[in-house]
FIRO-926470 format. One record per atom (N, C-alpha, C): chain; residue in three letters; x, y, z; atom name; residue number from 1. Coordinates in Angstrom, 1 decimal. Atoms other than C-alpha are relative to their C-alpha. Layout:
! residues N
  tivex  drendo      c1      c2      c3  vexkol  kekol
      A     ALA       X       Y       Z      CA    NUM
...
! end
This chain:
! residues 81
  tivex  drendo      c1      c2      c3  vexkol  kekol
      A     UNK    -1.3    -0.6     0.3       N      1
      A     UNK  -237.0    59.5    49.3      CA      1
      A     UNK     1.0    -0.6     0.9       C      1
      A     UNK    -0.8     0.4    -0.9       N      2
      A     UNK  -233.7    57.9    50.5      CA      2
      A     UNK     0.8     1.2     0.6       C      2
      A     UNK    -2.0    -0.7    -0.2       N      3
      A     UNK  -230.5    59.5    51.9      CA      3
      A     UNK     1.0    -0.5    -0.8       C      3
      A     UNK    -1.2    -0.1     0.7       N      4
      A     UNK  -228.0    59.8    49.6      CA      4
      A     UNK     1.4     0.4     0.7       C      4
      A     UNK    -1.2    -0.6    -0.7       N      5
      A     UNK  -224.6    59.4    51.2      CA      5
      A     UNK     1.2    -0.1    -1.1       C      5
      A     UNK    -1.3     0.1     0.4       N      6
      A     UNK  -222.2    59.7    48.5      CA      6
      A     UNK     0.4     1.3    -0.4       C      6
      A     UNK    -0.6    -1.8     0.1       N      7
      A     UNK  -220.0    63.1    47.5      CA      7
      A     UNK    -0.5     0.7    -0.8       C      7
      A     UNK     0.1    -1.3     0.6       N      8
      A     UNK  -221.2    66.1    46.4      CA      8
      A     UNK     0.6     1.2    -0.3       C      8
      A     UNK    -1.1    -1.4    -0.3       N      9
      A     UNK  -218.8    68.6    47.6      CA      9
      A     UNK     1.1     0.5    -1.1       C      9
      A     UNK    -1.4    -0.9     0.9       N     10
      A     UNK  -216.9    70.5    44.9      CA     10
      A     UNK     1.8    -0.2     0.9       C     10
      A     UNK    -1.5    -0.1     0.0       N     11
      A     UNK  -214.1    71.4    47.2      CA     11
      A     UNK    -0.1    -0.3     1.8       C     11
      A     UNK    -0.4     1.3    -1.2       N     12
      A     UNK  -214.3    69.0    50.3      CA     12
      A     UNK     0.8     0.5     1.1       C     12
      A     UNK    -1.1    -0.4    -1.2       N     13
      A     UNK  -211.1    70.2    51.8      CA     13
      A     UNK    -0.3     1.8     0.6       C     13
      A     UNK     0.5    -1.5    -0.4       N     14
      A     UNK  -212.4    74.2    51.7      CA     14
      A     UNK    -1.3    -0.3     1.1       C     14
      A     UNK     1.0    -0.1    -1.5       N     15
      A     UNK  -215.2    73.0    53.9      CA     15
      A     UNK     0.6    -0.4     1.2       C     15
      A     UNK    -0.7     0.5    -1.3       N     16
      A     UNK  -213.4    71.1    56.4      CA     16
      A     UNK     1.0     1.3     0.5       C     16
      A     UNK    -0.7    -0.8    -0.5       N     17
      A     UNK  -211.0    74.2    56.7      CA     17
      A     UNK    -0.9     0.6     0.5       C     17
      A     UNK     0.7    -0.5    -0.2       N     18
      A     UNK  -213.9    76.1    57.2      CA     18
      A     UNK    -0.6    -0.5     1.4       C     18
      A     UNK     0.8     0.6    -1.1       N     19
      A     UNK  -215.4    74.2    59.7      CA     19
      A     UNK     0.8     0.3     1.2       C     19
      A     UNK    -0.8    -0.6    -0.7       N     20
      A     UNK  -211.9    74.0    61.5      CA     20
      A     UNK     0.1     1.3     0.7       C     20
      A     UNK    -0.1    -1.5    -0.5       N     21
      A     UNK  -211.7    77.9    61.6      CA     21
      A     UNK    -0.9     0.3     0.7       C     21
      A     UNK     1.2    -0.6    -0.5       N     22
      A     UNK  -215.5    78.1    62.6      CA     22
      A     UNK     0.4    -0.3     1.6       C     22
      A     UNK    -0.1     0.5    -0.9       N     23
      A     UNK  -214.2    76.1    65.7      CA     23
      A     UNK     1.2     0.6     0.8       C     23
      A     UNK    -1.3    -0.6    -0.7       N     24
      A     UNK  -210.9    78.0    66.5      CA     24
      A     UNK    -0.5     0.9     1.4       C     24
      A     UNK     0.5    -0.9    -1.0       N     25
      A     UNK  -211.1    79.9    69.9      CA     25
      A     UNK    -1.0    -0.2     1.3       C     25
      A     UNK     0.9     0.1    -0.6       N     26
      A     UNK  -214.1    78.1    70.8      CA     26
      A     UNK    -0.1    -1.0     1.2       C     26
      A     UNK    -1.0     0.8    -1.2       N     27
      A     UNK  -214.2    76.2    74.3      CA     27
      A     UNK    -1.2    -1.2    -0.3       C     27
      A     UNK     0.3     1.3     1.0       N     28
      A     UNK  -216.0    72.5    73.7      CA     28
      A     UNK    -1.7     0.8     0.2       C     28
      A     UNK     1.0    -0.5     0.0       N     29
      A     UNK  -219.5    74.3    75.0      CA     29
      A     UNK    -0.8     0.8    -1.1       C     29
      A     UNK     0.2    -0.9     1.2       N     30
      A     UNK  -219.6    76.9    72.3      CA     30
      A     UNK     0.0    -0.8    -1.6       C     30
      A     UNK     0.0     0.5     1.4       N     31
      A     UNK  -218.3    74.2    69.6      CA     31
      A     UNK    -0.6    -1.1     0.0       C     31
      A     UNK     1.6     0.6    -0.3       N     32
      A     UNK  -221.2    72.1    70.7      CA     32
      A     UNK    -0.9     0.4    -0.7       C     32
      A     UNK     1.7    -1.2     0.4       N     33
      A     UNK  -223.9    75.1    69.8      CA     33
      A     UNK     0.6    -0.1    -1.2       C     33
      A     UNK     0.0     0.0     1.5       N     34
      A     UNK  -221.9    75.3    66.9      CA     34
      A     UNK    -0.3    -1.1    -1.0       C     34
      A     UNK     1.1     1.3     0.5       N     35
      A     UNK  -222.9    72.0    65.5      CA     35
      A     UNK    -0.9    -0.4     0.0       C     35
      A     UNK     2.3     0.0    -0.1       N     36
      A     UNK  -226.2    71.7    66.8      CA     36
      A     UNK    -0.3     1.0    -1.1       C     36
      A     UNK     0.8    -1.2     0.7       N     37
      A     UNK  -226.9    75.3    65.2      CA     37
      A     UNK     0.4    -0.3    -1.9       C     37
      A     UNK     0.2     0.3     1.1       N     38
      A     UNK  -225.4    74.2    61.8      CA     38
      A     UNK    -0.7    -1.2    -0.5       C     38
      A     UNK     1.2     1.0     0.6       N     39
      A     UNK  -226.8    70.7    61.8      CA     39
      A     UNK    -1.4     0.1    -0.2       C     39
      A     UNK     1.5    -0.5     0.7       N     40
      A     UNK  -230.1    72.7    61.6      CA     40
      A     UNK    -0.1     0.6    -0.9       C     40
      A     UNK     0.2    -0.6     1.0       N     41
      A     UNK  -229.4    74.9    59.4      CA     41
      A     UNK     0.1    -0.7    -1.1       C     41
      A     UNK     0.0     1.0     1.2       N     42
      A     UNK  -228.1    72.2    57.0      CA     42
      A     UNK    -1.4    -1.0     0.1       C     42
      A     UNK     1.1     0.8     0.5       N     43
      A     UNK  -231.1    70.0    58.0      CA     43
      A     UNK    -1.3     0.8    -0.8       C     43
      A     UNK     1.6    -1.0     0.8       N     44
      A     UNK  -233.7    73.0    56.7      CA     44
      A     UNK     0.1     0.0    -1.0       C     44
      A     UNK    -0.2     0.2     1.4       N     45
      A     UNK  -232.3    72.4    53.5      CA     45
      A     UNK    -0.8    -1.1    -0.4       C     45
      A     UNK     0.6     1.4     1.0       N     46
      A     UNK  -233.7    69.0    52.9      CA     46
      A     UNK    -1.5     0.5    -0.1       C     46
      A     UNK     1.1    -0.2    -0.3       N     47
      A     UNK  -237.0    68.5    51.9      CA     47
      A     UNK    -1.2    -0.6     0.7       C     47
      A     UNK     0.8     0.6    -1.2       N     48
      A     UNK  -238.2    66.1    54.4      CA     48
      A     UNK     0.6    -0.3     1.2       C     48
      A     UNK    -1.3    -0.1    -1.2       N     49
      A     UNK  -237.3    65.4    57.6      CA     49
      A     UNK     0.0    -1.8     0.2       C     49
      A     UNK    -0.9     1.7    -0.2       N     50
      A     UNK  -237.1    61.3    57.2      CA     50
      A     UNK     1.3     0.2    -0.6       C     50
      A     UNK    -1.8     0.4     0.5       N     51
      A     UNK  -234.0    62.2    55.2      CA     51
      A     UNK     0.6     0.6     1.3       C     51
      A     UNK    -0.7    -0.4    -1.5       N     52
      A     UNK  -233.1    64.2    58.5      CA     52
      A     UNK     0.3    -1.2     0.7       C     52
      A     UNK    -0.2     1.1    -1.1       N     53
      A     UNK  -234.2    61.4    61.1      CA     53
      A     UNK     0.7    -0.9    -0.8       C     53
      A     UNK    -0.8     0.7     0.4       N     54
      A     UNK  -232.2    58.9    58.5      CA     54
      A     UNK     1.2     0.2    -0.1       C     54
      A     UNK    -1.3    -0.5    -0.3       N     55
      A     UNK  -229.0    61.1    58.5      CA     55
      A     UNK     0.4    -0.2     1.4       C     55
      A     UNK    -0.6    -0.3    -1.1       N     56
      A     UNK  -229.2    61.2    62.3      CA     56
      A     UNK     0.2    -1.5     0.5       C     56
      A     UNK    -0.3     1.2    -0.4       N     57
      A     UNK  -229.5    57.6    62.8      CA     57
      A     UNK     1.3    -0.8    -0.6       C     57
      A     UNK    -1.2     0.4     0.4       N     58
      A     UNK  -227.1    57.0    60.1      CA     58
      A     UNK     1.8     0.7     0.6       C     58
      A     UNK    -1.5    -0.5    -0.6       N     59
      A     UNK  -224.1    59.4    61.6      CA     59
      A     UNK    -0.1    -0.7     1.6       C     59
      A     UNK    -0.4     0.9    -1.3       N     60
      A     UNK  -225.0    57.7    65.2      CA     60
      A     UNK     0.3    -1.5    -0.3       C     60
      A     UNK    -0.9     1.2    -0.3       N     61
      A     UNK  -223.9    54.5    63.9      CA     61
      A     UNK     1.5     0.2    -0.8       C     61
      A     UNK    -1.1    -0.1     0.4       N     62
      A     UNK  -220.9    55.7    62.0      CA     62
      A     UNK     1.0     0.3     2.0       C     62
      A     UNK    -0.9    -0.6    -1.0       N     63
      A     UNK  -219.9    57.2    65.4      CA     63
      A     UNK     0.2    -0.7     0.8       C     63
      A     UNK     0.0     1.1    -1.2       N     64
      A     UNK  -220.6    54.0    67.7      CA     64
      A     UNK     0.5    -0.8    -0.8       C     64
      A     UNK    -0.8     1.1     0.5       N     65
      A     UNK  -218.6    51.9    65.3      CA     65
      A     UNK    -0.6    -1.2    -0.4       C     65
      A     UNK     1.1     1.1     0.5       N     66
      A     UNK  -221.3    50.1    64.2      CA     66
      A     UNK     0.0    -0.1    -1.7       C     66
      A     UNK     0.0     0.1     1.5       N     67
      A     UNK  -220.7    51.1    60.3      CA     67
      A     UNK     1.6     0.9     0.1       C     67
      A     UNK    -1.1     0.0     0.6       N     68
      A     UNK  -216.9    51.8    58.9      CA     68
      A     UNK    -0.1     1.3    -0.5       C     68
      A     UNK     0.1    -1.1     1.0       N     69
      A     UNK  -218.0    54.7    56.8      CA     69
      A     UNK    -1.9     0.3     0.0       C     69
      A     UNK     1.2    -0.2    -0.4       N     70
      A     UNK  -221.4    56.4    56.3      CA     70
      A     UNK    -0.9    -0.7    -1.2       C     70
      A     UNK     0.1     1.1     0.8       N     71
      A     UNK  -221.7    54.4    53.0      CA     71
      A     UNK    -0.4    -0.5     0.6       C     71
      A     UNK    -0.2     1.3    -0.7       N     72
      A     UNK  -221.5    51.8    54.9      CA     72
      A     UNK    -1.4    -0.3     1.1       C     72
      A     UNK     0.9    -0.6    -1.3       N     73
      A     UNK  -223.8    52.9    57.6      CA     73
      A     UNK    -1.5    -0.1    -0.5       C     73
      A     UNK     1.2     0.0     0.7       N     74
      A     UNK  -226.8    53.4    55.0      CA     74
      A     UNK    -0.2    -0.9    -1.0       C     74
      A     UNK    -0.1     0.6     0.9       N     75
      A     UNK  -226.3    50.3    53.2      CA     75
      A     UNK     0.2    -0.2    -1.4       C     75
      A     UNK    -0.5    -0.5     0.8       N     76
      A     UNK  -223.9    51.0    50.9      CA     76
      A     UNK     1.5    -0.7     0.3       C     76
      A     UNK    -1.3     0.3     0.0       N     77
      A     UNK  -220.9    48.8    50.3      CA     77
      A     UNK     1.1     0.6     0.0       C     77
      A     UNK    -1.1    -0.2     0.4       N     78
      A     UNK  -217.4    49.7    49.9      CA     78
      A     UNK    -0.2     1.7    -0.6       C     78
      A     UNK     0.4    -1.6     0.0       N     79
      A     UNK  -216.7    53.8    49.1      CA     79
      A     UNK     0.4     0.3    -1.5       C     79
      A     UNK    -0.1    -0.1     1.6       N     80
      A     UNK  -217.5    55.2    45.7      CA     80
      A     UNK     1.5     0.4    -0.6       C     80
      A     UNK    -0.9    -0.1     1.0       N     81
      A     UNK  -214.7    55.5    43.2      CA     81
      A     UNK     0.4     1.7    -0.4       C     81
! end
């Protein structure tokens, strides 16, 4: 099974507000746990954990600037249409 990095999301911008909100208030400690605790709960969704361990290696090179995009990251040209 690979990782699939291209869009899913219906309504994209309602998550990101969401996310935002989840983080209001919170001091960087708490919005720490809060990413850890969701990036688990979204990893229990898949059904293996190489797409996990391939998600995690793929967002640590988006983040070290080593890939442009996460496309990009999981060899995946230019960003879909």
């Amino acid at each position: 099974m690979t990782l699939d990095t291209s869009a899913h999301l219906d309504d994209p911008d309602a998550i990101f507000v969401a996310l935002a909100a989840a983080h209001a208030g919170l001091d960087a400690e708490q919005s720490r746990r809060l990413d850890a605790a969701l990036v688990l709960l979204l990893a229990n969704q898949l059904p293996a954990s190489a797409l996990v361990l391939e998600a995690i290696a793929t967002a640590r090179r988006v983040v070290l600037g080593d890939a442009a995009t996460i496309g990009e990251a999981n060899g995946v040209r230019g960003e879909p249409e």
